[in-house]
C-alpha positions in Angstrom: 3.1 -19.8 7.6 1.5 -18.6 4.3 -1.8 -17.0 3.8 -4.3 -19.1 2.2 -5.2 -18.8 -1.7 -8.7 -17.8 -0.8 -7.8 -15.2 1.9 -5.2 -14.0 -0.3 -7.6 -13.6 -3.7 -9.8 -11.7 -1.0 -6.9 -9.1 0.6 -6.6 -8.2 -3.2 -9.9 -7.8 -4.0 -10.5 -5.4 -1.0 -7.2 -3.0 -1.1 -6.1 -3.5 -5.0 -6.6 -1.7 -7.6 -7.9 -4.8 -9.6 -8.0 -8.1 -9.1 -4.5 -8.9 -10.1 -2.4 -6.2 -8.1 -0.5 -8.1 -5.7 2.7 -5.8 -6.2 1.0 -2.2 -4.7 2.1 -1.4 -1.5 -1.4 -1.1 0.0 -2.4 -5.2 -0.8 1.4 -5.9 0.5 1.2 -3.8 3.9 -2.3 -5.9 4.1 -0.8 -9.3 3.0 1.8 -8.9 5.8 -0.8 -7.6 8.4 -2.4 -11.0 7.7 0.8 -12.9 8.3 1.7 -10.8 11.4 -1.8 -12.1 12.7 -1.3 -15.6 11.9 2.3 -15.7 13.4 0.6 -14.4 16.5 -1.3 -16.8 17.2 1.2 -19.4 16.6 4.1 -17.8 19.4 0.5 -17.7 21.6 0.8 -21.2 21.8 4.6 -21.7 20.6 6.5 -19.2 23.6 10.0 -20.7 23.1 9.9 -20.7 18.8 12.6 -18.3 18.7 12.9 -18.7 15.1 9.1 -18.0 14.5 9.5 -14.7 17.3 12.2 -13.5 15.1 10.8 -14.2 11.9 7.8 -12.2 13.5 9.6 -9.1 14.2 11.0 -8.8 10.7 7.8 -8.5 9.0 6.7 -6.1 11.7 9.8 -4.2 10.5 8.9 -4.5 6.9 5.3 -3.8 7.3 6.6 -0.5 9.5 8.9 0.6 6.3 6.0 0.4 3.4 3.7 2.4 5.9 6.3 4.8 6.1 6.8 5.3 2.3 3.3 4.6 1.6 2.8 7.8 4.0 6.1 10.0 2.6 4.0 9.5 -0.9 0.6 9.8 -0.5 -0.7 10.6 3.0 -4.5 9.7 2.4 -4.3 6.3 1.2 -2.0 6.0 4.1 -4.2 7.1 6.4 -7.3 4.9 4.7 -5.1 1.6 4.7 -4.4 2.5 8.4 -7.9 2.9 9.4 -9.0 -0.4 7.2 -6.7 -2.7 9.2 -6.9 -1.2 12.6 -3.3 -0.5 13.3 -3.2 2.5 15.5 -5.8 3.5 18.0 
Protein backbone atom coordinates (compact mmCIF):
# COMPACT_ATOMS: atom_id res chain seq x y z
CA UNK A 1 0.00 0.00 0.00
CA UNK A 2 1.78 3.24 -1.06
CA UNK A 3 0.36 6.56 -1.57
CA UNK A 4 0.07 7.73 -5.06
CA UNK A 5 2.64 10.19 -6.73
CA UNK A 6 -0.06 12.65 -7.20
CA UNK A 7 -1.58 12.50 -3.68
CA UNK A 8 1.85 12.53 -2.35
CA UNK A 9 3.18 15.79 -4.45
CA UNK A 10 -0.22 17.27 -2.93
CA UNK A 11 0.38 16.17 1.11
CA UNK A 12 3.68 18.15 0.44
CA UNK A 13 2.33 20.96 -1.12
CA UNK A 14 -0.27 21.45 1.76
CA UNK A 15 1.86 20.79 5.15
CA UNK A 16 5.64 21.51 3.66
CA UNK A 17 7.49 24.07 3.89
CA UNK A 18 8.27 23.92 0.06
CA UNK A 19 7.55 21.81 -2.41
CA UNK A 20 10.41 19.37 -1.83
CA UNK A 21 10.11 18.81 2.11
CA UNK A 22 9.21 15.27 2.38
CA UNK A 23 11.62 14.82 5.49
CA UNK A 24 9.61 17.42 8.23
CA UNK A 25 7.79 15.76 10.55
CA UNK A 26 4.46 17.59 9.79
CA UNK A 27 4.36 16.16 5.79
CA UNK A 28 5.42 12.63 7.45
CA UNK A 29 2.75 12.57 10.35
CA UNK A 30 0.44 13.51 7.19
CA UNK A 31 2.01 10.94 4.74
CA UNK A 32 1.32 8.22 7.34
CA UNK A 33 -2.32 9.55 8.19
CA UNK A 34 -2.83 8.85 4.45
CA UNK A 35 -1.58 5.38 4.66
CA UNK A 36 -3.42 4.65 7.94
CA UNK A 37 -6.59 5.63 5.86
CA UNK A 38 -5.85 3.57 2.94
CA UNK A 39 -4.90 0.45 5.13
CA UNK A 40 -8.37 0.95 6.64
CA UNK A 41 -10.18 0.45 4.08
CA UNK A 42 -8.40 -2.49 2.96
CA UNK A 43 -8.84 -4.67 6.60
CA UNK A 44 -12.68 -3.21 5.91
CA UNK A 45 -12.91 -5.61 3.34
CA UNK A 46 -9.71 -7.91 4.30
CA UNK A 47 -10.93 -8.96 8.34
CA UNK A 48 -8.51 -11.96 8.51
CA UNK A 49 -5.12 -10.02 6.88
CA UNK A 50 -3.29 -10.28 9.96
CA UNK A 51 -0.21 -9.15 8.36
CA UNK A 52 -1.97 -5.95 6.94
CA UNK A 53 -3.79 -5.45 10.84
CA UNK A 54 -0.44 -5.56 12.13
CA UNK A 55 1.39 -3.67 9.69
CA UNK A 56 -1.58 -1.09 10.54
CA UNK A 57 -0.99 -0.76 14.10
CA UNK A 58 2.74 0.02 13.62
CA UNK A 59 2.28 3.06 11.67
CA UNK A 60 -0.46 4.07 14.22
CA UNK A 61 2.46 3.74 16.64
CA UNK A 62 4.81 5.73 14.61
CA UNK A 63 2.37 8.40 13.58
CA UNK A 64 1.53 8.55 17.69
CA UNK A 65 5.56 9.11 18.40
CA UNK A 66 6.18 12.12 15.79
CA UNK A 67 2.87 13.72 17.21
CA UNK A 68 4.42 13.40 20.42
CA UNK A 69 7.76 15.06 19.53
CA UNK A 70 6.29 17.27 17.16
CA UNK A 71 4.17 18.48 20.34
CA UNK A 72 7.37 18.21 23.10
CA UNK A 73 8.91 20.85 20.33
CA UNK A 74 6.62 23.18 19.13
CA UNK A 75 3.11 22.97 20.57
CA UNK A 76 1.28 25.16 17.84
CA UNK A 77 2.21 23.46 14.76
CA UNK A 78 1.16 20.53 16.78
CA UNK A 79 -1.97 21.64 17.47
CA UNK A 80 -2.49 23.06 13.63
CA UNK A 81 -1.31 19.66 12.02
CA UNK A 82 -3.91 18.13 14.51
CA UNK A 83 -6.77 20.23 13.60
CA UNK A 84 -5.78 19.92 9.64
CA UNK A 85 -6.15 16.09 9.66
CA UNK A 86 -8.97 15.63 12.05
CA UNK A 87 -7.34 13.40 14.59
CA UNK A 88 -8.92 14.21 17.87
CA UNK A 89 -12.37 15.38 18.36
Amino acid sequence: MSINLKNKQEIIKKFGKNAADSGSVEVQTAMLSQKITELTEHLKNNAKDFQSKRGLMMMVGKRKRMLTYLKETDIEKYRKLVKELGLRK
